[in-house]
C-alpha positions in Angstrom: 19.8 81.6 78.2 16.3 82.2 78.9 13.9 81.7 76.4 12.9 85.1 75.4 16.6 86.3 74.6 17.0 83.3 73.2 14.2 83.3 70.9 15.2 87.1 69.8 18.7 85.8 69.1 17.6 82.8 66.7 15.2 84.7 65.1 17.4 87.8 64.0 20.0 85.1 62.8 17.2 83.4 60.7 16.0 86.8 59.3 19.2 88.0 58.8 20.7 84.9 56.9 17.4 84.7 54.8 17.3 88.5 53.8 20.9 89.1 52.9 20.8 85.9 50.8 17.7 86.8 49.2 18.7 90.4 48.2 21.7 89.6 47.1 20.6 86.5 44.8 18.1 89.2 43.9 21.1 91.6 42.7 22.7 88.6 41.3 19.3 88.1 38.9 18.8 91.9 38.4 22.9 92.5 37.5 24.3 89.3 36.2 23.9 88.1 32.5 23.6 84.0 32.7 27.0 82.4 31.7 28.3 85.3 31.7 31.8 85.8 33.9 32.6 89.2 35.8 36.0 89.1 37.9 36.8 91.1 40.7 39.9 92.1 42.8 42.6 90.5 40.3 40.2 87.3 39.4 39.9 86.3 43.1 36.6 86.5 43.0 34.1 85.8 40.2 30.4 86.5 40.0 29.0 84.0 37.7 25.0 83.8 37.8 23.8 79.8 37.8 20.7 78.2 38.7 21.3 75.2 40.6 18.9 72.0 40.3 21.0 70.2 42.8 22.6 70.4 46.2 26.1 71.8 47.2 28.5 71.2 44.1 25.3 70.4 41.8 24.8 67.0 43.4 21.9 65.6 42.8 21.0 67.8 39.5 20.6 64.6 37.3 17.9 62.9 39.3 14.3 63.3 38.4 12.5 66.1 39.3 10.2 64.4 41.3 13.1 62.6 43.4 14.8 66.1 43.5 11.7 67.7 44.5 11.4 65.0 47.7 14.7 65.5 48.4 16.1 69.2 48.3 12.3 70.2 49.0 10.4 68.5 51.1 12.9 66.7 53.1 14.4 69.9 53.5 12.2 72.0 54.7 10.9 68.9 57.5 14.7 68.8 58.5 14.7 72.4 58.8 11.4 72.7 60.7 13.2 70.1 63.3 16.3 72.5 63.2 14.5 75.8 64.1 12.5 73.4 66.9 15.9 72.3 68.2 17.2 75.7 68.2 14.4 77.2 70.3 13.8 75.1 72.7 16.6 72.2 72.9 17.2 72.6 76.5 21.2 72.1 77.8 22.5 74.0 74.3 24.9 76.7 74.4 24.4 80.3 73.2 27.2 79.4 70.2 24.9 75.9 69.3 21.6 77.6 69.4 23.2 80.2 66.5 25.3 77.6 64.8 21.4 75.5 64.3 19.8 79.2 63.5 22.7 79.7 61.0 22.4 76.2 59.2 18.0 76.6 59.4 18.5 80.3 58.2 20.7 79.4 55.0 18.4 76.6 54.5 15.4 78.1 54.4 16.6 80.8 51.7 17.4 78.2 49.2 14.6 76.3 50.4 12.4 79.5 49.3 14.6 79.5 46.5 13.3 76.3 45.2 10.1 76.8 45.9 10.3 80.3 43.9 12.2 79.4 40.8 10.5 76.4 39.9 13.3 74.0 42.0 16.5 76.1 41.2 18.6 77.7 43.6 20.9 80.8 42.7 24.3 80.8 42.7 26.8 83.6 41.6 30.0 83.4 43.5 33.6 82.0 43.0 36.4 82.4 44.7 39.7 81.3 44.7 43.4 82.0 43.2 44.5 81.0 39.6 42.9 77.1 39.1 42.6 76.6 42.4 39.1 77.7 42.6 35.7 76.9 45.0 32.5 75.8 43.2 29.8 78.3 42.8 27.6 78.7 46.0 25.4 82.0 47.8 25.8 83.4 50.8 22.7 80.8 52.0 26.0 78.5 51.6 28.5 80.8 53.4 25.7 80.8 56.5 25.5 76.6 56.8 29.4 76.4 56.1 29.7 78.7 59.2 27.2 77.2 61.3 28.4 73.8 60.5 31.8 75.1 61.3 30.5 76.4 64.4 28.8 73.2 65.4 32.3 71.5 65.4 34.3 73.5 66.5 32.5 73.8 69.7 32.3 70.2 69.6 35.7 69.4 69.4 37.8 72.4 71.1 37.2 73.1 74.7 36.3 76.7 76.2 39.6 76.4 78.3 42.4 74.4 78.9 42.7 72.5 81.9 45.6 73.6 84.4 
């Protein structure tokens, strides 16, 4: 893909994955009483407001702040720098890589801003799942990397076609 359509595509996925995330953490803030559970559509889903120290799952949350701050901060926002890079100009990658790396950098960089905003928290407010079975609480920042991750593999691993 040439580089103008291809630089139109990674932004709008980066813009789009960091404004959705950030208005709805914003409704999240402005609706949701901390600790406090609302269930939806027969307790499938659950909005639960919760600041996040740490990474995915909390890990991380019991280090120091200056070791978190290194890590989920600046660390971050250098691997995402490389990942926006990669995305734009990497030459030989496919229109599905280039906007797997733009979803991964754009869900990135809204908790990034996250942590920078709220004093090294990120916000969290949704749980889904049936009965006990149940995922962790996570944004939609965390539904973009899952996908883009997702993306990155699957075009890894399964061919565009089958051989004859």
């Amino acid at each position: 893909m040439r580089s103008i359509p291809r630089f139109i595509v990674v932004m709008v996925t980066l813009c789009g994955c960091v404004g959705c995330d950030q208005v709805t953490k914003s409704a999240a803030r402005a609706m949701l009483a901390s600790g406090v559970t609302e269930s939806l559509f027969a307790d499938s889903l659950r909005l639960q407001l919760v600041e996040n120290p740490g990474s995915f799952l909390s890990l991380g949350a019991s280090l120091p702040e200056h070791w978190r701050f290194g890590i989920f901060t600046a660390a971050v926002a250098v691997l995402l720098m490389g990942l926006v890079f990669m995305s734009l100009f990497a030459r030989r990658l496919s229109p599905a890589r280039f906007i797997a790396l733009g979803l991964v950098a754009g869900g990135g960089i809204s908790n990034l801003i996250d942590r920078l905003v709220y004093d090294g928290r990120v916000t969290d407010f949704l749980n889904v799942g049936i009965g006990s079975l149940r995922t962790g609480i996570f944004n939609l920042a965390d539904m973009a990397i899952l996908a883009g991750a997702l993306l990155l593999i699957f075009r890894r691993y399964a061919p565009l076609h089958r051989p004859a």
